[in-house]
C-alpha positions in Angstrom: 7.2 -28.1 30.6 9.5 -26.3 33.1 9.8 -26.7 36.4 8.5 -23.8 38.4 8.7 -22.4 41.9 5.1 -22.5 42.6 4.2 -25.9 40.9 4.1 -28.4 43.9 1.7 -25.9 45.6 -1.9 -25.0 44.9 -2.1 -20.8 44.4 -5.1 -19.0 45.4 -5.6 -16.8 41.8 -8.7 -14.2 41.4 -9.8 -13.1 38.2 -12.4 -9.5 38.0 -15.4 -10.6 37.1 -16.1 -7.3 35.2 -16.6 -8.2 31.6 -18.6 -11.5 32.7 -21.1 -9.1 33.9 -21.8 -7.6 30.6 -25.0 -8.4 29.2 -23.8 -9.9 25.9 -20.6 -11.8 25.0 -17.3 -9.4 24.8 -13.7 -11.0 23.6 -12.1 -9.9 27.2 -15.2 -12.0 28.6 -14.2 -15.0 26.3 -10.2 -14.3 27.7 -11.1 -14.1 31.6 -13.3 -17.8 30.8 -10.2 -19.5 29.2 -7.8 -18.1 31.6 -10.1 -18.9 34.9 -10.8 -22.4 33.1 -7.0 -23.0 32.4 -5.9 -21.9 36.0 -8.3 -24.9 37.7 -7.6 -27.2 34.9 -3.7 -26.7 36.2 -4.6 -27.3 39.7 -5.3 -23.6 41.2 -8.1 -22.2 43.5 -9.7 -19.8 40.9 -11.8 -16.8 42.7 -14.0 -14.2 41.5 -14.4 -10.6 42.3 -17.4 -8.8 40.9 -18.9 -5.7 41.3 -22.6 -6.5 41.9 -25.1 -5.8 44.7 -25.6 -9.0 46.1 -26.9 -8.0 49.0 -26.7 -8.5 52.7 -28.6 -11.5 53.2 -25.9 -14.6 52.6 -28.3 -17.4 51.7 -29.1 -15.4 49.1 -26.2 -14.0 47.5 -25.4 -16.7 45.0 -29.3 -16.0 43.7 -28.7 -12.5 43.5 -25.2 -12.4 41.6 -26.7 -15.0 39.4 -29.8 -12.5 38.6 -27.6 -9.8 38.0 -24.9 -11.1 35.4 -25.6 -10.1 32.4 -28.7 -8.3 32.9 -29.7 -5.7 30.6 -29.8 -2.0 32.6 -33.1 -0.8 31.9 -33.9 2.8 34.1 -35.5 6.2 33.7 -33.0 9.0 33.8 -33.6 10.0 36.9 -32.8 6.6 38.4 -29.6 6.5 36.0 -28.7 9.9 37.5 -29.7 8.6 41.4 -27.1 5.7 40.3 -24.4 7.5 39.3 -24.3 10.2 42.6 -24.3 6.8 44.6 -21.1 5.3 42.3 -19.8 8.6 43.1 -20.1 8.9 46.7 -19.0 5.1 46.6 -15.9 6.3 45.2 -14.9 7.8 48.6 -16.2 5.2 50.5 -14.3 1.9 52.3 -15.5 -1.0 50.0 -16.3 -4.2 51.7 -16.1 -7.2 49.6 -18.9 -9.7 50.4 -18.5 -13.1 50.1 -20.4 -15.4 47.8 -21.1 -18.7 48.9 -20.6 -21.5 45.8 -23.2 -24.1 46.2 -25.5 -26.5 44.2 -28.9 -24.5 45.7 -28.7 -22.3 41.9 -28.5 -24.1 38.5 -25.8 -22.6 36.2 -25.5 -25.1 34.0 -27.1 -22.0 32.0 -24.5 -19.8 31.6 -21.4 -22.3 32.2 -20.2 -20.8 29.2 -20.4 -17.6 30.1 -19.3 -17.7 33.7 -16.4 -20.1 35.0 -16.5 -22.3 37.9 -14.9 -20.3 40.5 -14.0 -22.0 44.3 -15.1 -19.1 46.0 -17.1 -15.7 45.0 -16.8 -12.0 46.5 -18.2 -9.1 45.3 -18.6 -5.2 46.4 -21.8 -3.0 44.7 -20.8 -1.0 41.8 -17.0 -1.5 42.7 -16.0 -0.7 39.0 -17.6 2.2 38.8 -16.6 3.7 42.4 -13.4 2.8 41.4 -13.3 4.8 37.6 -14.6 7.8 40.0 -12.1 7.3 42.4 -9.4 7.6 40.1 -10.7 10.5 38.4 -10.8 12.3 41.6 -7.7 11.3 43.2 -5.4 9.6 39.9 -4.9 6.5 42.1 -5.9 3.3 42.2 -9.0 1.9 44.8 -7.3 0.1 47.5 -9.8 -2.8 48.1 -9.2 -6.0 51.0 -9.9 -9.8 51.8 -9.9 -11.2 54.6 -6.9 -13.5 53.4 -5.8 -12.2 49.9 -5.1 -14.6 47.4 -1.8 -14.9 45.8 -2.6 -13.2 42.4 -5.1 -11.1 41.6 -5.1 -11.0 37.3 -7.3 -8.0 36.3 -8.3 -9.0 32.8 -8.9 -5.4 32.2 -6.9 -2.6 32.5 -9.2 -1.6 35.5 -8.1 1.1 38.6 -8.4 -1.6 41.4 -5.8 -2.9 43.6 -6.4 -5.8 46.0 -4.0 -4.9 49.3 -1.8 -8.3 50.1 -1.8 -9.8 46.6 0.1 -9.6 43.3 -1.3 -7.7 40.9 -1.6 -8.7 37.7 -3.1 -6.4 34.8 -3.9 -7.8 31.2 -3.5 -5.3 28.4 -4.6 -6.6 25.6 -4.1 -3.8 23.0 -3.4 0.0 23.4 -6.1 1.2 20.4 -7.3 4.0 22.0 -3.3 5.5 21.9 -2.4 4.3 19.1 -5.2 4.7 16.5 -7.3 7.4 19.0 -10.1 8.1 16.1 -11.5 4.4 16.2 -12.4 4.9 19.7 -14.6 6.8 22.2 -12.4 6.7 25.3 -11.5 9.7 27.4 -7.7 9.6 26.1 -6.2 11.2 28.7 -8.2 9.3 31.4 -7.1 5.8 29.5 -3.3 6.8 29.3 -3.3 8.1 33.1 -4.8 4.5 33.4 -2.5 2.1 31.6 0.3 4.5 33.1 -0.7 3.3 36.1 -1.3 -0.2 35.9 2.0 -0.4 34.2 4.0 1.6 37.0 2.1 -0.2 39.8 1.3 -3.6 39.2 3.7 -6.4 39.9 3.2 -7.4 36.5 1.3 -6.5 32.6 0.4 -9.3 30.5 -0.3 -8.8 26.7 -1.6 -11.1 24.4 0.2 -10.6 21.0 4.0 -9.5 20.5 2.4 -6.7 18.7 0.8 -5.5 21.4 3.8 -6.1 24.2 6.2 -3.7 21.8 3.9 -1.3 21.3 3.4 -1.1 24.9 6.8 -0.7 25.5 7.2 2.0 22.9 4.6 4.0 25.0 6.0 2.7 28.1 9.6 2.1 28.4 9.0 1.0 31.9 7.2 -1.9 31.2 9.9 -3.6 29.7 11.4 -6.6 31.6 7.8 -6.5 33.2 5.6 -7.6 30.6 5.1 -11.3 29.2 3.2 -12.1 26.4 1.1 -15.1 27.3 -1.1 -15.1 23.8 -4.4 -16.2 24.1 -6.2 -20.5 23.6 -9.1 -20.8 22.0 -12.5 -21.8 24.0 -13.5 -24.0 21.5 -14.4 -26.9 23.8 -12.8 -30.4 22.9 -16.3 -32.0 22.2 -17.2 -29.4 19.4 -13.8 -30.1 17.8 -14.0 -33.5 17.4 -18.4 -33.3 16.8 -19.7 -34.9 13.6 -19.5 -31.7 11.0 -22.6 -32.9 9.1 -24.7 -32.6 12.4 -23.0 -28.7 12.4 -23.8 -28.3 8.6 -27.3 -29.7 9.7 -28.4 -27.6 12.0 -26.9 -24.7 10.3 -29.3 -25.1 7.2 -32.6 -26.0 8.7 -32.2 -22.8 11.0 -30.6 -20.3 8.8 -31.4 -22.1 4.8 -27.2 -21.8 4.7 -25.3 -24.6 3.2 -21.6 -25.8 4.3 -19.1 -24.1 2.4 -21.1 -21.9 0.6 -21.2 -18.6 2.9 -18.6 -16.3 4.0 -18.6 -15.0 7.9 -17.7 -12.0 9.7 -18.7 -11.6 13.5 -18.2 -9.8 16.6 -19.3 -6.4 17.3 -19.5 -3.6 14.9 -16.8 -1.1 16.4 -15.0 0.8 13.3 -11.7 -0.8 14.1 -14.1 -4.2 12.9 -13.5 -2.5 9.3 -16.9 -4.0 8.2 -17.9 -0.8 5.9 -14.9 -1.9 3.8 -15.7 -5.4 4.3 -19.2 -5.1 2.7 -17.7 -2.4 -0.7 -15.4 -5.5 -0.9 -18.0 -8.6 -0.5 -20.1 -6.4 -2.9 -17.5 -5.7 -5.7 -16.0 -9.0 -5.4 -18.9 -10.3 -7.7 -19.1 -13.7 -4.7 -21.9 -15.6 -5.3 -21.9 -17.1 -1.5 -24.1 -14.8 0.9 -22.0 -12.4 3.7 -23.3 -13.6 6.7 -22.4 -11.0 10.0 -23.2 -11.7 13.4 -23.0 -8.5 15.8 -25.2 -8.0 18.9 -23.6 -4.1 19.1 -23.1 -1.7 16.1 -21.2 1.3 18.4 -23.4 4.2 17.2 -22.2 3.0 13.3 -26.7 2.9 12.2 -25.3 2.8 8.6 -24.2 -0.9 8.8 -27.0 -2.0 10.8 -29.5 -4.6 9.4 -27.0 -6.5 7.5 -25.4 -3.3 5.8 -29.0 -2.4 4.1 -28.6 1.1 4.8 -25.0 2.0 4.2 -23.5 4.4 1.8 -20.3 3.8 -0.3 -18.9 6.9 -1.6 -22.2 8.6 -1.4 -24.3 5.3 -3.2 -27.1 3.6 -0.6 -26.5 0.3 -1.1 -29.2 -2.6 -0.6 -28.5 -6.4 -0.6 -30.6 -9.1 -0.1 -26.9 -11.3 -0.4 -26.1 -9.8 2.9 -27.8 -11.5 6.2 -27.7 -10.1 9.4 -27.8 -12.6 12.6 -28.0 -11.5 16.2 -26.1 -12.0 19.2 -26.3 -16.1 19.7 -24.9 -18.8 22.0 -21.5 -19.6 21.2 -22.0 -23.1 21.3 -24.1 -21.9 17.8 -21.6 -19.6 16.2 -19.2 -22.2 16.7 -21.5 -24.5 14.3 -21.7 -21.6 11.9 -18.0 -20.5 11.8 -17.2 -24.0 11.0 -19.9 -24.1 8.3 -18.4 -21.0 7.1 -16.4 -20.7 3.2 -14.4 -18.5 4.9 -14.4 -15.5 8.1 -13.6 -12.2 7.2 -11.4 -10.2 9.5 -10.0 -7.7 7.6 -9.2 -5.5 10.9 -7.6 -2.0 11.0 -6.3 -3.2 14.1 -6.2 -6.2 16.9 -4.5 -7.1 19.9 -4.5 -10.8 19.6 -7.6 -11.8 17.3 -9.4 -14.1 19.1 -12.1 -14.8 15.2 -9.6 -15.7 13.5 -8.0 -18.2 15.9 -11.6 -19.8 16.5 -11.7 -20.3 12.7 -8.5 -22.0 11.8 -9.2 -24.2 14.8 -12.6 -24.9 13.6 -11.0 -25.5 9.9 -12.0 -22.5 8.4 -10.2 -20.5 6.5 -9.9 -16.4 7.3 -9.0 -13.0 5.1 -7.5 -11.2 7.7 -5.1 -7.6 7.6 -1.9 -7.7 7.8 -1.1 -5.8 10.1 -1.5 -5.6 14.0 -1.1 -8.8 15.6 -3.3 -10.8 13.4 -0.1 -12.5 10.8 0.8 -13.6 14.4 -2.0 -15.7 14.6 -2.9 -16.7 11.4 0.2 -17.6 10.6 -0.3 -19.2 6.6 -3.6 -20.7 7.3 -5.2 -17.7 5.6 -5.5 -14.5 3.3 -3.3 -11.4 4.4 -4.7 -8.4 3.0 -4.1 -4.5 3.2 -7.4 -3.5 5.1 -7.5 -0.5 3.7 -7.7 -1.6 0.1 -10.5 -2.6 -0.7 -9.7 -3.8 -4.1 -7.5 -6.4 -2.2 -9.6 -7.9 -0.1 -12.4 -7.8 -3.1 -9.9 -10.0 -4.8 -9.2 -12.5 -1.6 -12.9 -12.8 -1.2 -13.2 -13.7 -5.0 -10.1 -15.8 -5.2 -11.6 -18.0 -1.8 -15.3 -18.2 -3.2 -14.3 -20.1 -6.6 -10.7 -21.6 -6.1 -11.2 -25.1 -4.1 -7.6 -25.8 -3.9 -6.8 -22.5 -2.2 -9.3 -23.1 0.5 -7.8 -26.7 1.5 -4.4 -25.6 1.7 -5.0 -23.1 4.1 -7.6 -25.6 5.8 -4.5 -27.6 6.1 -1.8 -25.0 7.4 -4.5 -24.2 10.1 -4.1 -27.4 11.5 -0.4 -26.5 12.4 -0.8 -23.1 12.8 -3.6 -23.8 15.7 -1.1 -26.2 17.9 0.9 -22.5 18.6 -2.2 -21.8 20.7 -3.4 -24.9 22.4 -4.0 -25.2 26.1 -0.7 -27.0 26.6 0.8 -24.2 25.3 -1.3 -21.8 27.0 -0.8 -23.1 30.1 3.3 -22.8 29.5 3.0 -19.7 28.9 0.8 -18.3 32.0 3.1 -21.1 34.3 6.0 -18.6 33.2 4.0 -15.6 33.7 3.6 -16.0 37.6 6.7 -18.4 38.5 8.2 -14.8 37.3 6.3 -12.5 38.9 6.0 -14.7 42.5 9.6 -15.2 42.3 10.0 -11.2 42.5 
């Protein structure tokens, strides 16, 4: 590994804490863990900024942060409209960061997969939302303060937030909403007046796929020479890679009646740029004996593909399936046991920025059907199917040709072993060393 500037020193680096407030499990969660885990394992002070009412009372911050992540927002309408005038008038407001004391007086050994060990903790009330408001209303970013600013703040999120005496550091992970606008719900213009932004005023974008960094350069000329591509690592922790399988395949078929090998995966949440209408027309047709086994905790609106696609029409045809299971929204340390369980995961995307499934399942030695296009022949690499995701003939016939040929499905078990060491920690770590020696030496 290269020398670096900053090496002999120990940085101060804070990472939002925006998507690790989200009730369930999102991918840009799962990035902001590894990338707050991989900063402490290389020797850096790791802070968090969130955007939760913790209160005024400092003994009992740490309680009240740890109540609020992740909890479900359950209100009337006239309390969701009461909210929103107060994100609104907090949009024109001076917001004051509180700190968070980190001690031993709450138990998180609960979500310690969710939420990373962080060395010190601030947070604001609804700063994410004042600050979406605030730009709105005035098309810049929210100028927020510490007390002594770290060295880097990395927004995981192409969020409207700028921490005054710090370099800021935005991750865009894809530009979807710009580039295939009809898979998404975003206000457009609000999300290219966004990214515009980050990109003209941050002291650096990160991207996660070379896919992603050109087509953010296409869009944004001015990025270029400013952008680094750091990839992503996997969070499949060391002790579930080297666990006994048969414990995994175990577990796996006392609580679901699934056998190793002999189901085929798709999970994560049920956005239309997921593909899974196509996904099911091709599971369906392929004539695969093996059961499709999805695992979503959010369907976006898409009803027809709820309940493990028992409601969905193909070309005008309800279709039922009792070969079809649907599972909810489960502890990773969990899916992990059932992607490596798995025949095969399915991730026949119309689009991805990186591709975080298919990187868990090549590392977990599962094979994946993936598209083949976006970033995912990055990742995957030969240690799986590349398919047209828009024919679903195609990936009909990579779901058949995976369910009966043996031989197939241990060679690409064996080119994931390689293909995985492109995105290990060390590597990782190289990567995000470059990212900041560059930007601090600016």
């Amino acid at each position: 590994m290269p020398e670096h500037i900053w090496d002999s020193r120990r940085l101060r680096i804070a990472v939002d804490g925006y998507n690790f407030a989200m009730p369930k499990g999102t991918g840009v969660a799962t990035y902001g863990f590894t990338l707050a885990r991989m900063l402490k394992e290389m020797g850096h002070q790791v802070e968090g900024i969130f955007g939760l009412d913790v209160g005024e009372t400092p003994e009992m911050r740490e309680t009240m942060l740890y109540d609020l992540v992740g909890r479900e927002r359950t209100e009337t309408r006239k309390l969701a409209r009461k909210r929103v005038r107060k994100e609104k008038l907090r949009a024109f407001m001076r917001q004051r960061l509180l700190e968070v004391p980190v001690t031993d007086q709450v138990l998180k050994e609960g979500l310690s997969d969710r939420i990373p060990s962080f060395d010190r903790i601030w947070s604001s009330a609804s700063l994410f939302e004042a600050a979406n408001w605030h730009f709105r209303y005035f098309k810049t970013f929210l100028k927020i303060e510490l007390p002594q600013p770290p060295d880097v703040m990395h927004w995981t999120y192409p969020i409207p937030v700028h921490l005054m005496g710090s370099k800021n550091i935005y991750t865009l992970h894809d530009i979807v909403p710009l580039k295939m606008p009809y898979l998404t719900l975003d206000d457009k213009e609000f999300y290219y007046s966004l990214v515009k932004n980050c990109v003209n005023s941050g002291a650096g974008i990160c991207t996660v796929s070379q896919t992603s960094l050109d087509d953010i350069v296409s869009r944004f000329p001015v990025a270029r020479g400013r952008i680094f591509n750091t990839y992503q690592s996997s969070p499949v922790p060391t002790d579930v890679l080297t666990s006994d399988p048969t414990v995994d395949s175990n577990i796996i078929e006392q609580m679901y009646s699934l056998r190793r090998g002999d189901y085929f995966l798709f999970f994560g949440a049920l956005d239309p740029k997921k593909n899974i209408a196509r996904i099911i027309e091709a599971y369906l047709s392929s004539g695969a004996k093996s059961p499709l086994v999805i695992v979503s905790a959010r369907n976006w609106g898409m009803t027809d593909v709820a309940n493990g696609g028992s409601g969905i029409t193909i070309h005008g045809r309800a279709i039922s399936s009792e070969r079809i299971i649907q599972l909810d929204y489960m502890p990773r340390a969990l899916l992990f046991r059932l992607i490596r369980c798995a025949k095969a995961v399915l991730m026949p995307s119309l689009f991805e920025g990186f591709g975080l499934p298919a990187l868990e399942a090549i590392q977990l030695g599962t094979p994946v059907i993936a598209s083949n296009t976006g970033s995912l022949p990055e990742v995957v690499g030969n240690a799986g199917l590349l398919v047209d995701p828009y024919d679903v003939a195609e990936i009909a016939a990579a779901i058949e040709g995976l369910d009966s040929n043996i031989s197939l499905r241990d060679r690409l078990i064996s080119a994931g072993k390689q293909q995985s060491q492109m995105f290990s920690d060390a590597r990782y770590k190289e990567r995000l060393s470059d990212l900041y020696s560059s930007i601090l030496r600016e």
